[in-house]
N, C-alpha and C positions, 0 to 999 in steps of 0.2 A: 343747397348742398345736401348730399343725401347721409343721412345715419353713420354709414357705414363708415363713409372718410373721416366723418368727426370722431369716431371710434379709433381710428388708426391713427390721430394726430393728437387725442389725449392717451392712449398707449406706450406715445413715442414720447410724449414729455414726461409721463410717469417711469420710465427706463431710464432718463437721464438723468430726472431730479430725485428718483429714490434714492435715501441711503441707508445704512444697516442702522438700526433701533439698538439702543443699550437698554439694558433692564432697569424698568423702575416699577410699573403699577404692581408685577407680579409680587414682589417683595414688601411690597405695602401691605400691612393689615390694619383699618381703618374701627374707629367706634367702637371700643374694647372699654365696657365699661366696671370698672371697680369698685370697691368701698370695704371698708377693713376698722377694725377699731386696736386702739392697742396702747401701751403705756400713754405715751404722748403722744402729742401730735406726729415727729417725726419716726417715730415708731411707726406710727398706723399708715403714713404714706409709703413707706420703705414696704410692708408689708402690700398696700394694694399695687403695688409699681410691680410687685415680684410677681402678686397671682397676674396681672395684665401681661407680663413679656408672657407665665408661661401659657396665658389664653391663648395670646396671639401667636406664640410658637407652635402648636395643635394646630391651630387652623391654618398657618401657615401650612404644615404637613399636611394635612387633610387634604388642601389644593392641591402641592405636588401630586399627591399621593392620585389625586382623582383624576390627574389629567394627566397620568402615564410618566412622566417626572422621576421618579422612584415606588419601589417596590414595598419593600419595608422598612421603613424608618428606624434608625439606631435609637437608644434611647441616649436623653439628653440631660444632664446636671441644670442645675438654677445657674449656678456660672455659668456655664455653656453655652446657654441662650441668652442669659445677660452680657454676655461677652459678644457675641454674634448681634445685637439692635446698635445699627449703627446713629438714627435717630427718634426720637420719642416729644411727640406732641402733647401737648394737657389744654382740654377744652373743660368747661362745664363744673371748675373746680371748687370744690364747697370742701372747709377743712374748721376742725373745732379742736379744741384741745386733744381729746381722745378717738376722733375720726376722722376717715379722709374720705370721699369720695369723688370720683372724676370719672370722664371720657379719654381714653390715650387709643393717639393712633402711633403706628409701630411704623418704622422702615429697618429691612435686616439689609442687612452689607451680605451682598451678593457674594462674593468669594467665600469668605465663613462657612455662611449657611450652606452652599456645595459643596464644600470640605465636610463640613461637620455630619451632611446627610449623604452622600458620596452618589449626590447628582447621575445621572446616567451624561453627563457631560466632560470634555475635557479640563482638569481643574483649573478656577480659579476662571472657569466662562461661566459669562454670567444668561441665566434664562434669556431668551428672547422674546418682549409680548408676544401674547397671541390673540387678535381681535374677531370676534365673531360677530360680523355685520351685516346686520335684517335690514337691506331697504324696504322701507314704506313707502307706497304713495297715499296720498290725503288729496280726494277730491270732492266734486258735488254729493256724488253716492256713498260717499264714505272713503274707508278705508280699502286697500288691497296690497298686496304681498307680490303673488307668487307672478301675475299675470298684469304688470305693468314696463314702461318703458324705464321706468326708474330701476327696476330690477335688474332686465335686460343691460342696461350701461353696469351696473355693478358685477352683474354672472355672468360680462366677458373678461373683466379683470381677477384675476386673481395673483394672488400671492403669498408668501409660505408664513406670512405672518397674518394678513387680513382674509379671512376665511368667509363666502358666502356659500349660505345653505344649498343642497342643491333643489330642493323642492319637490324630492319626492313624498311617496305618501305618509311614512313616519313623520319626516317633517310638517309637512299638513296635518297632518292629524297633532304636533305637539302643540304647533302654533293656530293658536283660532285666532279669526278676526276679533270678535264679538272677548276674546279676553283680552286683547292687546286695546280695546274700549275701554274697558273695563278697567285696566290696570291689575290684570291681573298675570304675575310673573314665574306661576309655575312651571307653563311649558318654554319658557326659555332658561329654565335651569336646565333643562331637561334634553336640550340643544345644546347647552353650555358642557355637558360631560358627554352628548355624542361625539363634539366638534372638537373633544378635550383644551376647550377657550375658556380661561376665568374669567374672559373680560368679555362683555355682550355691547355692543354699540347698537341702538334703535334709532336710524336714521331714516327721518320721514323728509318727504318733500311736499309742497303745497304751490302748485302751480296757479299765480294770479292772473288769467287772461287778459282780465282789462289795462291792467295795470304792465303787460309782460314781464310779471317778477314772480323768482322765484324766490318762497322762503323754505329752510331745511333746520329742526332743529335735530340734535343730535342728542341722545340722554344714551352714557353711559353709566352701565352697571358692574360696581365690582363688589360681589359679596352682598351684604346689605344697604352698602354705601351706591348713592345716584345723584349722579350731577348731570345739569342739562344745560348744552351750547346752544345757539341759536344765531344763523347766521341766515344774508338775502343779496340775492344774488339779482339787480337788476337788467333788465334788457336790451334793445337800442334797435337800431335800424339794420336788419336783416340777421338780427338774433331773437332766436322765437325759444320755445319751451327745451326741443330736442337739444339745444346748442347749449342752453341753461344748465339742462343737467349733466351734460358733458364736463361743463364747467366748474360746476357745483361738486361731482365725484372727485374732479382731477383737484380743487384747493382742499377738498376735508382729505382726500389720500395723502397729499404735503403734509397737512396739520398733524395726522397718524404719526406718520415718517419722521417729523421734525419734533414730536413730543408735547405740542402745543394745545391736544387735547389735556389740561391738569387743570387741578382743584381750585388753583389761582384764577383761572379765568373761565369757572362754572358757576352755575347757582345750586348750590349742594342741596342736595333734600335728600334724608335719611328714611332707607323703605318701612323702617319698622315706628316709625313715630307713628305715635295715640294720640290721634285729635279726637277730644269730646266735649259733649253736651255739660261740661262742670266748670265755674268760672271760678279762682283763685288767686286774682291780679291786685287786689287791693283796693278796687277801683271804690268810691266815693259814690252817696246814691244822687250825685250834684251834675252826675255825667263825667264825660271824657273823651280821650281820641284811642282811638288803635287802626293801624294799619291791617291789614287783612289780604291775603291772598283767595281768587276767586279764577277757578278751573274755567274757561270757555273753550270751544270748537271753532266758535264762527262768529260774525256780528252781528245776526240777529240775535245767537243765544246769549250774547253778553248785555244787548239794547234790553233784550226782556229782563233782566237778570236786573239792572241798573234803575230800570223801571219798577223792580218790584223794590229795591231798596231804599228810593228816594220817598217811594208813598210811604213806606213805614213811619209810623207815627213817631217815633223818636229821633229818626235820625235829621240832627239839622244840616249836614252840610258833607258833601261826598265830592272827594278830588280826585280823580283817578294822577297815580305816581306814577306807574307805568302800561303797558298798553304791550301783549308783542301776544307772537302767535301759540296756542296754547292757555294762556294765562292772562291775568289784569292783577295788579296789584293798587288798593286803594288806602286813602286814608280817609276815617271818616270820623266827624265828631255827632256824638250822640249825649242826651240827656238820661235822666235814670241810672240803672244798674246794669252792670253784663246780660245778668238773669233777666231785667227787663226788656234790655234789646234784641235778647234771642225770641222772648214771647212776642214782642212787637214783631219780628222774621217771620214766626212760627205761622202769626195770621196772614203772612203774603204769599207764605209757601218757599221761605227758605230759612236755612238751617244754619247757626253760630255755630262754630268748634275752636276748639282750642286744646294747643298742648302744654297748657303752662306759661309758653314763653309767647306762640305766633299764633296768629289766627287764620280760621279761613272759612267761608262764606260757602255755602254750596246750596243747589236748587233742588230742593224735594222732589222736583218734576222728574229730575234724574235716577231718582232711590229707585 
């Protein structure tokens, strides 16, 4: 069957299964971090909770503000914004008699905060996401954007809330391949206030031929906060790639619609986390375990990657936990110190990081 019809019959089921979005990621301001010292203890948390609402009220404004939302922002009391968070998160939380410090994510009560900044909308309507979504494809040669069939199936759908670029040459020019490699996310902020979208979806596809499966992960970006979906999409008898990703566009456009892209069913990673070469875990110089996450492309680059782990002289025993496209997550016991088992890495040609709490493994080959 040709292109075209499979075009007009996922069109037709996304007209009847979409429904209107209520507000939620826009009102979120995630990883707001505090610390405060003060008489007591419930002093100095009272005291970091207040500077976090009014962090998070700023930025909260700052979004509007960049993405045509409103003009100039009123000014606003410590009430006013404490009155307006209708819920508040605490990760990360270390508290002493005279200190607090913590991680708070923010959600504001949508009504409020349109009253309170007088929204360029009807009162008490609440914003509507707005998603701005780069298909990728991932193949033998790499990566591609603008000149794929993956593309092609997303830049004949549109809609007033899922936004594809259109691929002229500003946009070419924001989006390089070679940084979307890389990881590097400057020019999709950069898309993110031409498209005026706070919310950036980079949805790659990776077509298996042998296998006739497709896998799509999906990593949404909001702010500094990144969580990454990961779904696959098998084949069967007289369904081939073309049909795949018809497939594949019309259940992640649902997932959008139905709000089912959330932090509950993502693996969050935060853009601004420091992994380094400094080990602080307490470990014993008798050995240990830590699990570790390890970046791959492909299975040779994880076979070589695994190869060079297992020669490493310390390490006695390596389990892969998980295994999916993108990534491998292991657990591995080693003898020695942190510091040992990175120099034991260092002569295979890769690299121990750490932020404190996770690890992760990376290939010097890559630097």
């Amino acid at each position: 069957m040709q292109l075209s019809r499979y075009l007009l019959l996922f069109f037709t089921v996304l007209m009847l299964s979409a429904l209107p979005a209520k507000a939620a990621e826009i009102y979120e301001v995630v990883g707001i971090k505090v610390e405060q010292e003060g008489e007591d203890a419930e002093t100095a948390k009272n005291l970091a909770v207040a500077d976090g609402e009014k962090q998070a009220f700023d930025e909260l404004v700052k979004r509007f503000t960049d993405y045509g939302y409103i003009d100039n922002a009123p000014k606003a009391s410590a009430a006013q914004i404490s009155n307006s968070v209708r819920q508040m998160q605490i990760t990360d939380e270390i508290a002493t008699s005279k200190k607090y410090k913590a991680k708070l994510d923010f959600t504001f009560d949508s009504v409020k905060i349109s009253k309170l900044l007088n929204l360029k909308l009807v009162a008490g309507q609440p914003v509507r996401d707005k998603f701005l979504l780069i298909p990728i494809s991932s193949g033998t040669e790499g990566l591609s954007v603008w000149k794929s069939l993956w593309f092609e199936v997303w830049n004949s759908y549109r809609r007033d809330n899922i936004i594809i670029p259109v691929g002229d040459l500003d946009d070419i020019r924001a989006l390089k391949i070679s940084d979307l490699e890389a990881g590097i996310y400057t020019g999709l902020d950069e898309l993110s206030r031409r498209y005026k979208s706070p919310i950036i979806l980079l949805v790659e596809a990776s077509y298996v031929n042998s296998l006739n499966e497709l896998s799509v992960k999906v990593e949404k970006l909001v702010g500094q906060n990144k969580e990454i979906y990961e779904f696959k999409y098998p084949g069967g008898f007289g369904v081939g790639m073309a049909e795949l990703y018809i497939t594949a566009a019309n259940d992640i456009s649902f997932k959008i619609e139905k709000k089912q892209l959330t932090r509950e069913n993502a693996k969050n990673i935060t853009r601004d986390t420091e992994f380094v070469r400094n080990f602080d875990h307490g470990a014993s110089s008798k050995g240990g375990k830590i699990e570790a996450t390890i970046e791959v492309s492909n299975l040779a680059e994880w076979s070589r990657i695994r190869r060079k782990i297992i020669n490493s002289t310390l390490v006695e025993e390596l389990t892969v936990k998980n295994f999916q496209a993108g990534y491998a997550i292991v657990n591995l016991k080693y003898s020695g110190t942190p510091e040992q088992l990175a120099a034991s890495f260092e002569e295979k040609g890769l690299i121990l990081l750490s932020d404190g709490t996770n690890w992760k493994i990376e290939d010097a080959q890559d630097e």
